[in-house]
N, CA, C and O of each residue as an XYZ file, in Angstrom:
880
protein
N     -13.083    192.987      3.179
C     -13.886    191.771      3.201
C     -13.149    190.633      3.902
O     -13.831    190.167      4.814
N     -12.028    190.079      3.758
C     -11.286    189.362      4.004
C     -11.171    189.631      5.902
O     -11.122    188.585      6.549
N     -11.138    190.804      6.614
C     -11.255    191.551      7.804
C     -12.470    190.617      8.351
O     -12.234    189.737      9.179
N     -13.579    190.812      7.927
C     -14.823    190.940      7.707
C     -15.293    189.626      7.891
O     -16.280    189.361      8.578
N     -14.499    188.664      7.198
C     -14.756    187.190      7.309
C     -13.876    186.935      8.635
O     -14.451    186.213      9.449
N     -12.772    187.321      8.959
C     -11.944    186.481     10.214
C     -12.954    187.028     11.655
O     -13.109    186.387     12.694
N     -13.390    188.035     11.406
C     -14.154    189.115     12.957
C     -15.342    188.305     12.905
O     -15.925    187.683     13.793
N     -15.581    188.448     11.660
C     -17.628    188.041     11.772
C     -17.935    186.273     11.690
O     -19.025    185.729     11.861
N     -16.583    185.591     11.370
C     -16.744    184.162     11.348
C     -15.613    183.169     12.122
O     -15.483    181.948     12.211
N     -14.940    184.221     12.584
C     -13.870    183.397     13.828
C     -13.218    182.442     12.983
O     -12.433    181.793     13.675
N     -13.199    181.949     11.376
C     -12.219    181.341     10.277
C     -11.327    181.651     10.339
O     -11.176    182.857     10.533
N      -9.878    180.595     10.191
C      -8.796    180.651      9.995
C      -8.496    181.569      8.484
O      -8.990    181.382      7.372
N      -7.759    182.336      8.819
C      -7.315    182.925      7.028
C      -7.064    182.326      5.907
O      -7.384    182.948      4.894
N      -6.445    180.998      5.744
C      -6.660    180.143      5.134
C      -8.035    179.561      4.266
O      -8.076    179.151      3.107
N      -9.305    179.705      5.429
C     -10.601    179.044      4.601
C     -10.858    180.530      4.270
O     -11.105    180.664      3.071
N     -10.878    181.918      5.103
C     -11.378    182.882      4.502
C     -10.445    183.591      2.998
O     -10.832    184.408      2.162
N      -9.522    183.087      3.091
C      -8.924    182.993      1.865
C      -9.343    182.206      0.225
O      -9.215    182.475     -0.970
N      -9.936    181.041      1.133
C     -10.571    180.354     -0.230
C     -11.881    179.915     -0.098
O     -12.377    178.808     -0.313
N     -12.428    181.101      0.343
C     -14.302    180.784      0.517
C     -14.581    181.129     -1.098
O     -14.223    182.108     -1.752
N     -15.348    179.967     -1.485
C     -15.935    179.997     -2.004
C     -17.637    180.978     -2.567
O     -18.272    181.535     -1.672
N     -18.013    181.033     -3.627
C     -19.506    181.462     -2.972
C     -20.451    180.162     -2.664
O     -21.508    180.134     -2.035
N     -19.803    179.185     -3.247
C     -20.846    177.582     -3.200
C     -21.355    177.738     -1.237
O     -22.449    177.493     -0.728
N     -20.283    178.143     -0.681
C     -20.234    178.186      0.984
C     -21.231    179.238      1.761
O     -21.773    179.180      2.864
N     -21.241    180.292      0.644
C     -22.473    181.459      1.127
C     -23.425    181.253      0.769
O     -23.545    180.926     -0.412
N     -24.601    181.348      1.649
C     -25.748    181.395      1.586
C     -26.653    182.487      1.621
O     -27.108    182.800      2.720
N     -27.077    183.278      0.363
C     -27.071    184.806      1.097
C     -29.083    184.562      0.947
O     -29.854    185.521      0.956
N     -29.332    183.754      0.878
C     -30.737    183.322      1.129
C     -30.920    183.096      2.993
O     -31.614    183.872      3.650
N     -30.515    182.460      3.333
C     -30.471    182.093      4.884
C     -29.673    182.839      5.382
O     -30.035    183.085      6.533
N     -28.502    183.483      5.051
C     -27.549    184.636      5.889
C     -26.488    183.417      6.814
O     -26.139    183.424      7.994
N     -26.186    182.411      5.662
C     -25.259    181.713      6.627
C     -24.102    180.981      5.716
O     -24.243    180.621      4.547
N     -23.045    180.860      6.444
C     -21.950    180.259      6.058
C     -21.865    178.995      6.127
O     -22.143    178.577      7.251
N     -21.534    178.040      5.219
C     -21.879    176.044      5.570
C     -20.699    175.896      5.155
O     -20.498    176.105      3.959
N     -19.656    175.521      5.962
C     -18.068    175.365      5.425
C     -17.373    174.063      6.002
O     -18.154    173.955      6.948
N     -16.733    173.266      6.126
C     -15.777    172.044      6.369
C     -14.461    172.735      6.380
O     -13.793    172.586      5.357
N     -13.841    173.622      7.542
C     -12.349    174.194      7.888
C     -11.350    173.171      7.288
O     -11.139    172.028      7.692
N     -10.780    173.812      6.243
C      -9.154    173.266      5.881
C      -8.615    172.222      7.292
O      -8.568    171.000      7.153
N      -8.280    172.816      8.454
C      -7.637    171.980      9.329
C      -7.915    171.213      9.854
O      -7.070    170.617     10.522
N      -9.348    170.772      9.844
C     -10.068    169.520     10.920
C     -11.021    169.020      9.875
O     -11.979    168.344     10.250
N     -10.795    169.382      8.134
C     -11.964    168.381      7.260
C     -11.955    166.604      7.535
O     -12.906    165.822      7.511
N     -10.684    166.383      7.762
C     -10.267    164.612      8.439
C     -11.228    164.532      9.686
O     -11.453    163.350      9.945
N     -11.859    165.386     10.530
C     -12.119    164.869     11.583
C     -13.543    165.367     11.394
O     -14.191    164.648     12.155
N     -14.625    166.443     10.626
C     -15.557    166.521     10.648
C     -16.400    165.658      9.608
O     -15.928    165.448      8.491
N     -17.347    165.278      9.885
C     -17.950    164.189      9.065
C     -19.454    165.256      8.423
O     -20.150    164.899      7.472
N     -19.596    166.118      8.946
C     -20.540    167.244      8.214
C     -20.248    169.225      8.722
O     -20.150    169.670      9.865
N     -20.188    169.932      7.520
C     -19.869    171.071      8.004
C     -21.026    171.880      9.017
O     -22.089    171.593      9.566
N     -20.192    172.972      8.907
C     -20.085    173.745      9.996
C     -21.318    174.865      9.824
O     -20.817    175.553      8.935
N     -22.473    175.417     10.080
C     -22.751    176.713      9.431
C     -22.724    177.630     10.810
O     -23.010    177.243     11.943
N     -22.250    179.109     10.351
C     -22.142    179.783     10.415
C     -22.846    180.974     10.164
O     -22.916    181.259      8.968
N     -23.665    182.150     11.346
C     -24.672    182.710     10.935
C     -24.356    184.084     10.410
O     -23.707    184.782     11.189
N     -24.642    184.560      9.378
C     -24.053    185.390      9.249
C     -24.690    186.761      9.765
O     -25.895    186.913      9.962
N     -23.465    187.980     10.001
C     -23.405    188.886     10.616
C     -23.616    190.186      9.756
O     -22.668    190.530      9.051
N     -24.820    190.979      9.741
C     -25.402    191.847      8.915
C     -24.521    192.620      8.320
O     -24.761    193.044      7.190
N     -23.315    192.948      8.999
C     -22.485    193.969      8.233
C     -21.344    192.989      7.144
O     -20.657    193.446      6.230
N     -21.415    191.822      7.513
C     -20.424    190.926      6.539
C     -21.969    190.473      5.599
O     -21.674    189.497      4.908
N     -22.703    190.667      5.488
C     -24.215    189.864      4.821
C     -23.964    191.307      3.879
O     -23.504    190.971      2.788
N     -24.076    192.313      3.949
C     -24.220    193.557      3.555
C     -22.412    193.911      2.674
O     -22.262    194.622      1.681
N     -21.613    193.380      3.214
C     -20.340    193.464      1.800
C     -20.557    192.242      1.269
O     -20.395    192.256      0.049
N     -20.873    191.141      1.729
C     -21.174    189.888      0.543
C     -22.147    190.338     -0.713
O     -21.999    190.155     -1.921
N     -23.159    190.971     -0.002
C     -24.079    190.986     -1.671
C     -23.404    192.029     -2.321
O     -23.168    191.824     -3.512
N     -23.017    193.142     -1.821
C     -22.211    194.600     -2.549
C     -20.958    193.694     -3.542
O     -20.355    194.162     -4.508
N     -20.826    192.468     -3.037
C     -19.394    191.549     -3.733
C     -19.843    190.927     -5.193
O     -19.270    191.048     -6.276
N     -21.072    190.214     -4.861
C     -21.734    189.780     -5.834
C     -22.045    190.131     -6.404
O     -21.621    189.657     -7.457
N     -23.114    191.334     -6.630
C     -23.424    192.654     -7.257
C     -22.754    192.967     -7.825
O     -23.328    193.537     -8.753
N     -21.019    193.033     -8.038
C     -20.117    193.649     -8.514
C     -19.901    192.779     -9.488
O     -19.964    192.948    -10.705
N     -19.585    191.638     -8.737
C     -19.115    190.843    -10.072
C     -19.773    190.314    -10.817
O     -19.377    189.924    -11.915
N     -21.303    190.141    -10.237
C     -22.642    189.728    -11.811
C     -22.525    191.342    -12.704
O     -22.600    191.293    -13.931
N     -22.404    192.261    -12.244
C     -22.636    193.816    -13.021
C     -21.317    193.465    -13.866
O     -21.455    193.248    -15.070
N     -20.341    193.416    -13.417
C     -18.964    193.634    -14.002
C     -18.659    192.426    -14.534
O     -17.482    192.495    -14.887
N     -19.181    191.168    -14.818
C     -18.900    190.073    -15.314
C     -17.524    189.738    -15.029
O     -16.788    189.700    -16.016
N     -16.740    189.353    -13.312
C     -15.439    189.291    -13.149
C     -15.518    187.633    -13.148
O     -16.430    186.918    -12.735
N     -14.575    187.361    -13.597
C     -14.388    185.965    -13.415
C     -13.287    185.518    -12.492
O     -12.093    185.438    -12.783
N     -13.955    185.190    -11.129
C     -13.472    184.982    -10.022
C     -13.673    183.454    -10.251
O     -13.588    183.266     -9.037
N     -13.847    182.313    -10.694
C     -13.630    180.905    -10.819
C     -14.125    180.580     -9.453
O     -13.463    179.635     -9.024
N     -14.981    180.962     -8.630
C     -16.209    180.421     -7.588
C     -15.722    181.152     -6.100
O     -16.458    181.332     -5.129
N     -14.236    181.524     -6.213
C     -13.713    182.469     -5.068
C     -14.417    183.686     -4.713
O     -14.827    184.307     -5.694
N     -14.661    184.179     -3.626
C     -15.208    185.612     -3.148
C     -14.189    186.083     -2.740
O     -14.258    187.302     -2.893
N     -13.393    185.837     -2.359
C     -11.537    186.993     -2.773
C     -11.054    186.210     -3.945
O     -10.972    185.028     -3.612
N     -10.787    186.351     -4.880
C      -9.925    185.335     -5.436
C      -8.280    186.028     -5.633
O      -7.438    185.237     -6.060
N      -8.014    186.858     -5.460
C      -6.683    187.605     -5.290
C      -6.284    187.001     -4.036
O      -5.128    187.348     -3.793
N      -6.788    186.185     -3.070
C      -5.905    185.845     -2.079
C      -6.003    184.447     -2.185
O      -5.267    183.847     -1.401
N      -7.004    183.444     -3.255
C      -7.090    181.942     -3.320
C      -5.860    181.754     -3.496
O      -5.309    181.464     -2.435
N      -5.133    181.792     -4.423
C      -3.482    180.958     -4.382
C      -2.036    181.707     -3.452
O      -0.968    181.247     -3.049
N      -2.685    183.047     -3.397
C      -1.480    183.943     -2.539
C      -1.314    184.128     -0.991
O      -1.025    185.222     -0.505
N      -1.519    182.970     -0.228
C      -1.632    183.413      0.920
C      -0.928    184.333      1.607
O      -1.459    185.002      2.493
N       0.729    184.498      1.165
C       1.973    184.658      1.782
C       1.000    186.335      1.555
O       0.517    187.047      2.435
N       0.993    186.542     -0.065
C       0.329    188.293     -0.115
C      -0.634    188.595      0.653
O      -0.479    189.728      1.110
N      -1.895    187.910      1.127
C      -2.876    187.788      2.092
C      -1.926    188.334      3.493
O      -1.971    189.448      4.016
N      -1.128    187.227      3.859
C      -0.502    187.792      5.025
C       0.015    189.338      5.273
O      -0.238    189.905      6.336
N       0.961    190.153      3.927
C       1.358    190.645      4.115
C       0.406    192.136      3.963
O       0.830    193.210      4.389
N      -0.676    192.010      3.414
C      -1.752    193.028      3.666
C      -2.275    192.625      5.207
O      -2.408    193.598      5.950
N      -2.457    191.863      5.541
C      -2.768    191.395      7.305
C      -1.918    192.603      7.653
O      -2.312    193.753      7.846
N      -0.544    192.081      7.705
C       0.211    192.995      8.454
C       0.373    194.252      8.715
O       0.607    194.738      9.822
N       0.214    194.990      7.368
C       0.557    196.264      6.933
C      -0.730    196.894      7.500
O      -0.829    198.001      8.030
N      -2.016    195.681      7.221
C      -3.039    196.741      7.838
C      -3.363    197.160      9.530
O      -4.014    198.102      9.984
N      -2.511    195.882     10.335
C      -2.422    196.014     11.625
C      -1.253    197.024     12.174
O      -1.192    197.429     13.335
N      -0.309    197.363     11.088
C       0.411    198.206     11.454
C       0.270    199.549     11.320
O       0.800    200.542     11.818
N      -0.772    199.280     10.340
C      -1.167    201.214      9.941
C      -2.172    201.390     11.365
O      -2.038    202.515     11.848
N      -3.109    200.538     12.096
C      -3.704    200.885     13.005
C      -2.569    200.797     14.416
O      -2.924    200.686     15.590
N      -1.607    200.855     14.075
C      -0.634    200.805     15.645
C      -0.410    200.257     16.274
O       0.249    200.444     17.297
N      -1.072    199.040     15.718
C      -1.086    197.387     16.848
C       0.257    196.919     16.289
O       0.449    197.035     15.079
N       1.304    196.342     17.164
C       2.534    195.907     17.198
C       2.326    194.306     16.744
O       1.827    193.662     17.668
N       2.524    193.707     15.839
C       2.803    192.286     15.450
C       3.660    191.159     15.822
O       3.479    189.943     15.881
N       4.846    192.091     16.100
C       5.786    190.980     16.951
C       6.922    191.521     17.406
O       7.366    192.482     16.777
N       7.508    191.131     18.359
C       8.497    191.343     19.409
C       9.691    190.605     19.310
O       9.676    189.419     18.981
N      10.730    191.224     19.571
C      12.192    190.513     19.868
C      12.431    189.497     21.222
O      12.942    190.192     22.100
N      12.337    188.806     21.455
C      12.184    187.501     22.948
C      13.443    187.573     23.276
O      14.271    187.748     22.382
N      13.721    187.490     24.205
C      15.026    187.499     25.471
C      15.842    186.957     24.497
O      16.492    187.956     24.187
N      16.258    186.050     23.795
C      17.043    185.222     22.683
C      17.247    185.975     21.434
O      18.078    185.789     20.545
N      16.311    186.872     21.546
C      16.878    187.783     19.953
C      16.248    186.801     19.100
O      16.871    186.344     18.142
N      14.783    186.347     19.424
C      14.320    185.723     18.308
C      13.282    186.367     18.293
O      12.748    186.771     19.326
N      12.623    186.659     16.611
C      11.302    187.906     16.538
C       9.932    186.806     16.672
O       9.695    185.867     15.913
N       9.291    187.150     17.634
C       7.810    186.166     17.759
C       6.282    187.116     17.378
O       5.756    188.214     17.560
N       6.131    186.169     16.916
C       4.809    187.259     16.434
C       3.530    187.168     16.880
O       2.907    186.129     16.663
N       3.061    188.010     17.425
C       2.254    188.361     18.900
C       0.906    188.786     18.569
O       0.142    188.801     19.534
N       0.240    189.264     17.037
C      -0.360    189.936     16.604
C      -0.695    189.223     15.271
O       0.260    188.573     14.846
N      -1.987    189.172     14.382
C      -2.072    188.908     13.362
C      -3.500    188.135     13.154
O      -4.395    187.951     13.979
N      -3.419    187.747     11.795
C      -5.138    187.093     11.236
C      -5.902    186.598     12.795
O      -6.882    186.991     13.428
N      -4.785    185.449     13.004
C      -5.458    184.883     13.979
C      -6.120    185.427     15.047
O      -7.155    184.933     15.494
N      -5.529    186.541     15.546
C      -6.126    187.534     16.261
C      -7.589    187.956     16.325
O      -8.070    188.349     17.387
N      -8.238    187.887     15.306
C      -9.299    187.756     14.805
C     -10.181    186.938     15.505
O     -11.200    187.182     16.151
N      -9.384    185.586     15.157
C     -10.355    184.562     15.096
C     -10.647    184.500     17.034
O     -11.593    184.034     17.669
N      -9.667    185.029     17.389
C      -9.780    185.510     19.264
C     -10.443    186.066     19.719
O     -10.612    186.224     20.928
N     -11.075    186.575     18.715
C     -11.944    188.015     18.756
C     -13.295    187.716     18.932
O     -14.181    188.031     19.726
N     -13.164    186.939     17.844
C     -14.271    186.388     17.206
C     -14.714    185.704     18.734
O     -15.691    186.234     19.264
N     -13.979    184.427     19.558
C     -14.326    183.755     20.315
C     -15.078    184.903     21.542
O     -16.257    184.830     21.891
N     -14.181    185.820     22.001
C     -14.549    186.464     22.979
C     -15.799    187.447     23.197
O     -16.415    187.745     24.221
N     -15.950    187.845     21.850
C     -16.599    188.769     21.487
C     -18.320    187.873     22.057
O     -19.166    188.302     22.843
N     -18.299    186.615     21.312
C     -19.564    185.906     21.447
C     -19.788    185.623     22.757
O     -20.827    186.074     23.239
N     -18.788    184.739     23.714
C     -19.321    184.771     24.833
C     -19.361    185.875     26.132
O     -20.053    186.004     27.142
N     -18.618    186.341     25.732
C     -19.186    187.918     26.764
C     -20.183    188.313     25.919
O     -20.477    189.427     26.353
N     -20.877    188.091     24.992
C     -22.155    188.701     24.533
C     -23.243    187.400     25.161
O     -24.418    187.317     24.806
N     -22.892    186.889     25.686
C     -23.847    185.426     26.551
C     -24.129    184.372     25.870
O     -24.953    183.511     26.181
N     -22.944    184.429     24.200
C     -23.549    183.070     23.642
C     -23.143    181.665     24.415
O     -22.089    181.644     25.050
N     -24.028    180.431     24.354
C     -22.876    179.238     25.012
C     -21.544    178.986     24.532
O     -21.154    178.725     23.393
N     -20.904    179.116     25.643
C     -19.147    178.600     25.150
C     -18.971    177.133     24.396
O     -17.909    176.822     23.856
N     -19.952    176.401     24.418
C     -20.208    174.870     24.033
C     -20.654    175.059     22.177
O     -20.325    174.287     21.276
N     -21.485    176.341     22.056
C     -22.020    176.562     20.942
C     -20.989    177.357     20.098
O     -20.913    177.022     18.916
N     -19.920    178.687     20.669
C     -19.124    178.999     19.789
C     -17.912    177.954     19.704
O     -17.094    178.345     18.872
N     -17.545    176.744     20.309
C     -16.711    175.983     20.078
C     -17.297    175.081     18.874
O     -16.490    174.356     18.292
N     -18.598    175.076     18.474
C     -19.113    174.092     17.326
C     -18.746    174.935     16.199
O     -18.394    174.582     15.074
N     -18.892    176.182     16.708
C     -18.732    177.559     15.412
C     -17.044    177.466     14.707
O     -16.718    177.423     13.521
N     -16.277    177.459     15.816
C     -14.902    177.261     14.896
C     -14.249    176.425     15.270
O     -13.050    176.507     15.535
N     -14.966    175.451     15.351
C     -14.364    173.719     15.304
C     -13.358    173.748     15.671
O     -12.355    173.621     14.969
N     -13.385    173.948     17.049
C     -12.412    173.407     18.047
C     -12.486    172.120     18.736
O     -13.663    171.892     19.018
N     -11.809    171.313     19.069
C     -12.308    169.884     19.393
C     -12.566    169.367     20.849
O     -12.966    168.319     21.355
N     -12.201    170.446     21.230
C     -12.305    170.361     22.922
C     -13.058    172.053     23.352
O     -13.037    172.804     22.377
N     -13.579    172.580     24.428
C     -13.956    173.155     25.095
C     -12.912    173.778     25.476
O     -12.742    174.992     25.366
N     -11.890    172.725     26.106
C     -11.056    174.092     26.972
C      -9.996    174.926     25.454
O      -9.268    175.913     25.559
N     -10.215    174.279     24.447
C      -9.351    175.186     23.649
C     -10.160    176.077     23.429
O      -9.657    177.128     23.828
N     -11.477    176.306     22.871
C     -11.994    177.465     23.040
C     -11.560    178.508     23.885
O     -11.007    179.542     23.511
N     -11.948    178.061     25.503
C     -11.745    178.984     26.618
C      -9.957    179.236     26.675
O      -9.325    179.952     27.452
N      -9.625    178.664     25.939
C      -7.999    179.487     25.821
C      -7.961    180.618     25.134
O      -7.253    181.516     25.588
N      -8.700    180.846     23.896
C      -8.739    181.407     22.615
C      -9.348    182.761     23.646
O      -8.690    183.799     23.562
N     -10.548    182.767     24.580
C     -11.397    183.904     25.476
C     -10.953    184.709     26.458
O     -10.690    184.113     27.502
N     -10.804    185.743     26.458
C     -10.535    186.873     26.968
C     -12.111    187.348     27.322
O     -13.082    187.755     26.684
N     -11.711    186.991     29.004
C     -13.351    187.359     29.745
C     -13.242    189.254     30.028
O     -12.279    189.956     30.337
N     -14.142    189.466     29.857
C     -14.823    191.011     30.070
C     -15.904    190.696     31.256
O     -17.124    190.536     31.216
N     -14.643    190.662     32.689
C     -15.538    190.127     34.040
C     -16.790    191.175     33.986
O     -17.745    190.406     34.100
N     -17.285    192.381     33.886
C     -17.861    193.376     34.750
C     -19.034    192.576     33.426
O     -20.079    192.110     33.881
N     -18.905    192.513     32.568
C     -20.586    192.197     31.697
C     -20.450    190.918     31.524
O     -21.329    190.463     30.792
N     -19.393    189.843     32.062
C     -20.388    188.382     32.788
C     -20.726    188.553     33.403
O     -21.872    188.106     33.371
N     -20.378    189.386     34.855
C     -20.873    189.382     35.776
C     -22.456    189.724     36.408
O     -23.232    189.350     37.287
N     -22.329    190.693     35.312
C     -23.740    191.454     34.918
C     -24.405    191.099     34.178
O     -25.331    191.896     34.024
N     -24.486    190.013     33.379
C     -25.292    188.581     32.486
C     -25.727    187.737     33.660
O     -26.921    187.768     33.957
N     -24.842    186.933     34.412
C     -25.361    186.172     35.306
C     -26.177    186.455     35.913
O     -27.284    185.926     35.823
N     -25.806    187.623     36.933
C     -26.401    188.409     37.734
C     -28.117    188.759     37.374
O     -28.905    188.799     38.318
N     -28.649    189.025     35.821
C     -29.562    189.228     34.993
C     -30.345    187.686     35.129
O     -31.528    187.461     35.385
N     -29.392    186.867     34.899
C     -30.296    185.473     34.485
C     -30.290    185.077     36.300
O     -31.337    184.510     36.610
N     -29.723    185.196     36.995
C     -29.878    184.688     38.430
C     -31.332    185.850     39.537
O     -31.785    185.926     40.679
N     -31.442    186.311     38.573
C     -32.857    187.626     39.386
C     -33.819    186.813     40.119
O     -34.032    186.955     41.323
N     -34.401    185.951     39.365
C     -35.757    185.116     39.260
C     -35.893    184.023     39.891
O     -36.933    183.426     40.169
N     -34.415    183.663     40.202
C     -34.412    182.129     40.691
C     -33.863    182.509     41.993
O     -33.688    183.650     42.419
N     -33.539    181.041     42.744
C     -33.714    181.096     44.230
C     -32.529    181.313     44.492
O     -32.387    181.247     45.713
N     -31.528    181.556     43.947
C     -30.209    182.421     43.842
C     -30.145    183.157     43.291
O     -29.608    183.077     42.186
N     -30.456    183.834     43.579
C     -30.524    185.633     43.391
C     -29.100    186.102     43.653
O     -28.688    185.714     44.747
N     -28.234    186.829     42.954
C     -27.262    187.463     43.250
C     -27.454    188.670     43.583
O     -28.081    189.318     42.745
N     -27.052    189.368     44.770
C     -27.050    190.409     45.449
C     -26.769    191.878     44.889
O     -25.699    191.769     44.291
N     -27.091    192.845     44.817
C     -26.713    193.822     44.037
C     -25.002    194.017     44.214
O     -24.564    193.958     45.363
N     -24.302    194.185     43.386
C     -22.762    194.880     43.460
C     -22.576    195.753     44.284
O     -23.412    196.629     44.502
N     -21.297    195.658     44.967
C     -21.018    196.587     46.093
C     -20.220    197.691     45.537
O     -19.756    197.080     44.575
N     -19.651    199.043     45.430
C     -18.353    199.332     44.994
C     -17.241    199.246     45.659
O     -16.238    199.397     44.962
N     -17.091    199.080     46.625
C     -15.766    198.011     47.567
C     -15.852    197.096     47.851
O     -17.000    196.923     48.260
N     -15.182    196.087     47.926
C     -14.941    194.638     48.512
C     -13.573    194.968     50.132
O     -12.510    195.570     50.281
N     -14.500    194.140     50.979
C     -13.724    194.173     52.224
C     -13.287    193.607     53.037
O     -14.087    193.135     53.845
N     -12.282    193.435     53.188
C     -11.053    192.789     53.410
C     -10.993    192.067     55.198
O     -10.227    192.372     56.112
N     -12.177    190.993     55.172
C     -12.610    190.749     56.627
C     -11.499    189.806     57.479
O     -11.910    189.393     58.563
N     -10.309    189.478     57.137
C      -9.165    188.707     57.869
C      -9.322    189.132     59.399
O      -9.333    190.288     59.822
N      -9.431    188.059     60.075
C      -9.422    188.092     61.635
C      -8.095    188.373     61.633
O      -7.806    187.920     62.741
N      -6.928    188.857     61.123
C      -5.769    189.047     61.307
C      -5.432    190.609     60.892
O      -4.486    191.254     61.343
N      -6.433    191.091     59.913
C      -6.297    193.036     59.671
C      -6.720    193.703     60.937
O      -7.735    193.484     61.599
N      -5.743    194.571     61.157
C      -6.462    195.576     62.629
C      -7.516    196.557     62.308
O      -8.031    197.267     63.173
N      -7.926    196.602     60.700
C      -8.814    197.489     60.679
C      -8.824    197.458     59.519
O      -7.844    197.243     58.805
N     -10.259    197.733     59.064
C     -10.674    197.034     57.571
C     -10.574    197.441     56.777
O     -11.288    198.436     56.656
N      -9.776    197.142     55.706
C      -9.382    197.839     54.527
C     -10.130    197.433     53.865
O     -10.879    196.481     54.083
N     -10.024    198.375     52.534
C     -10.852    198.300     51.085
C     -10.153    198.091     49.901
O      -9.123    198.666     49.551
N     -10.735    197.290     49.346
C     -10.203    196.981     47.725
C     -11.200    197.440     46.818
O     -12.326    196.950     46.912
N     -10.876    198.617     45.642
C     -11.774    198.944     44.842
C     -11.568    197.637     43.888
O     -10.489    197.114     43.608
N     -13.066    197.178     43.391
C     -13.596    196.573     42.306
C     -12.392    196.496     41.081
O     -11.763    195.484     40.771
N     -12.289    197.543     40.618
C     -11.004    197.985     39.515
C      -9.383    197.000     40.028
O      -8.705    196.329     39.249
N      -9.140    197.182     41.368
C      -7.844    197.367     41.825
C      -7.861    195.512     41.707
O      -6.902    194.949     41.179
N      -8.874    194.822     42.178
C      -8.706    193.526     42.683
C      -9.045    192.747     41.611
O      -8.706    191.564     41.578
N      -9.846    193.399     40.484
C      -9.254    192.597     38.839
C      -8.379    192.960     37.966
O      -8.151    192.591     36.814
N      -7.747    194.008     38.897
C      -6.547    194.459     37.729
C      -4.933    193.210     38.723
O      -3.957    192.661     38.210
N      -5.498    193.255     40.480
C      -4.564    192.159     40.670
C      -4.494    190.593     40.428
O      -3.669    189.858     40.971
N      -5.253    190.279     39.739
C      -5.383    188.794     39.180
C      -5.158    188.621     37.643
O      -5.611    189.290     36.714
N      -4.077    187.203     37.634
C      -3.711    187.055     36.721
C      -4.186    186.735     35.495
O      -5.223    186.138     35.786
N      -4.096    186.740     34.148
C      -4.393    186.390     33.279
C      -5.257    185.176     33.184
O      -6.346    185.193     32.611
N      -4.677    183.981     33.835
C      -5.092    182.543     34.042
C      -6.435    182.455     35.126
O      -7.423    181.736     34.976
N      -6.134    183.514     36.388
C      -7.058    183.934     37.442
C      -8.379    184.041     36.997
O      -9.330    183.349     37.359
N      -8.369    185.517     35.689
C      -9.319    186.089     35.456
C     -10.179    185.029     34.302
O     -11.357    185.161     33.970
N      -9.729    184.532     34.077
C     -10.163    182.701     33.079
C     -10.863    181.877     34.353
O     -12.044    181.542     34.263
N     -10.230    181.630     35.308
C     -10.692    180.859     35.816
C     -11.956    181.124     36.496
O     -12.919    180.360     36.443
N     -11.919    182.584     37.342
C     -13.132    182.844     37.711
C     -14.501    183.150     36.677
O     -15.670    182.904     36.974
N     -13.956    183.817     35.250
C     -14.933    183.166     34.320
C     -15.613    182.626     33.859
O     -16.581    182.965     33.178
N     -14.910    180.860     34.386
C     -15.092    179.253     33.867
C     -16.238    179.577     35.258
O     -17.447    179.565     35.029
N     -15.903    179.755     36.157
C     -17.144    179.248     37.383
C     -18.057    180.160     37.455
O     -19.100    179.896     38.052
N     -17.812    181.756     36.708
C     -19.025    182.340     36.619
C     -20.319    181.699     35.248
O     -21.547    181.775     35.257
N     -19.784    181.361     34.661
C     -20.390    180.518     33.544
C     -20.517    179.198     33.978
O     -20.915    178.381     33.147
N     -20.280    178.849     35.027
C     -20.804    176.912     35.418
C     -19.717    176.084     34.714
O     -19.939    174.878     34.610
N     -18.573    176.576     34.219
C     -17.977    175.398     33.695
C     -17.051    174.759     34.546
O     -16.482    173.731     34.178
């Protein structure tokens, strides 16, 4: 569950640590929360829609504990409301049983940690706008205060923006052209025209590159 809340609500571990049920709405299928880290700066919360397979362990949660009469004191984890440090260390153990590496030794012999909750909440960002939500709308979702921190948090999946735009540009007077499978290399300076496969020429652009052409395939 705790999984479940960072993937399906892009929340810091911290609020999914001390969600309440006052915060679930399992009438509307939505989350109405004020984030621990920016409650000073929001003047009304946040909702959050919820995602059928986290809607579907919330009531199995409730269910349990009206059947079983648990006294969770208004928490939907309450084993992780005061323990964060233990929260963390099930994080870990569970990213390590799936093989994902958490953190690394840095040129200095200092261990940085590369992997974890937050990871999630990255997930969470990317996941929505390569699915075509507005980048303007998942930045209201996990109250980020600027735009470009969002698009820091996003890891673009060029081939299905490309193929979103491409979808919404059919109809209008920019029409994008069908995809080629080579791109070619027209320099008045090549003696003869080489080819770049599709694959080869987004695997040569950088991290920051593949962001940027993102930002202008999306208009930003």
């Amino acid at each position: 569950l705790l999984f479940s809340f960072g993937i399906y609500t892009g929340l810091r571990k911290s609020d999914c640590c001390k969600m309440k049920w006052e915060n679930i709405d399992l009438v509307k299928r939505e989350i109405v929360i004020i984030p621990q880290k920016v409650k000073r700066h929001l003047s009304s919360p946040i909702h959050i829609p919820m995602h059928k397979a986290l809607f579907g362990l919330l009531v199995m949660r409730k269910n349990k504990v009206e059947a079983e009469k648990i006294e969770d004191n208004g928490f939907v984890i309450p084993k992780f409301c005061k323990a964060d440090k233990h929260a963390w260390r099930i994080v870990d153990k569970v990213f390590k049983d799936c093989k994902i590496e958490t953190s690394k030794v840095d040129e200095n012999g200092h261990r940085k940690l590369i992997a974890g909750f937050h990871s999630l909440r990255h997930t969470f960002v990317s996941l929505n706008i390569n699915g075509g939500m507005n980048p303007m709308l998942v930045q209201k979702i996990v109250g980020h205060t600027t735009l470009r921190m969002t698009l820091d948090y996003y890891r673009p999946n060029l081939a299905h923006t490309a193929e979103r735009i491409r979808r919404q540009m059919k109809n209008s007077i920019l029409a994008a052209p069908e995809p080629v499978r080579e791109i070619v290399d027209a320099s008045p300076n090549t003696p003869a025209p080489a080819t770049i496969s599709k694959d080869d020429f987004i695997a040569s652009l950088s991290e920051e590159e593949r962001k940027d052409l993102a930002r202008k395939l999306l208009g930003l």
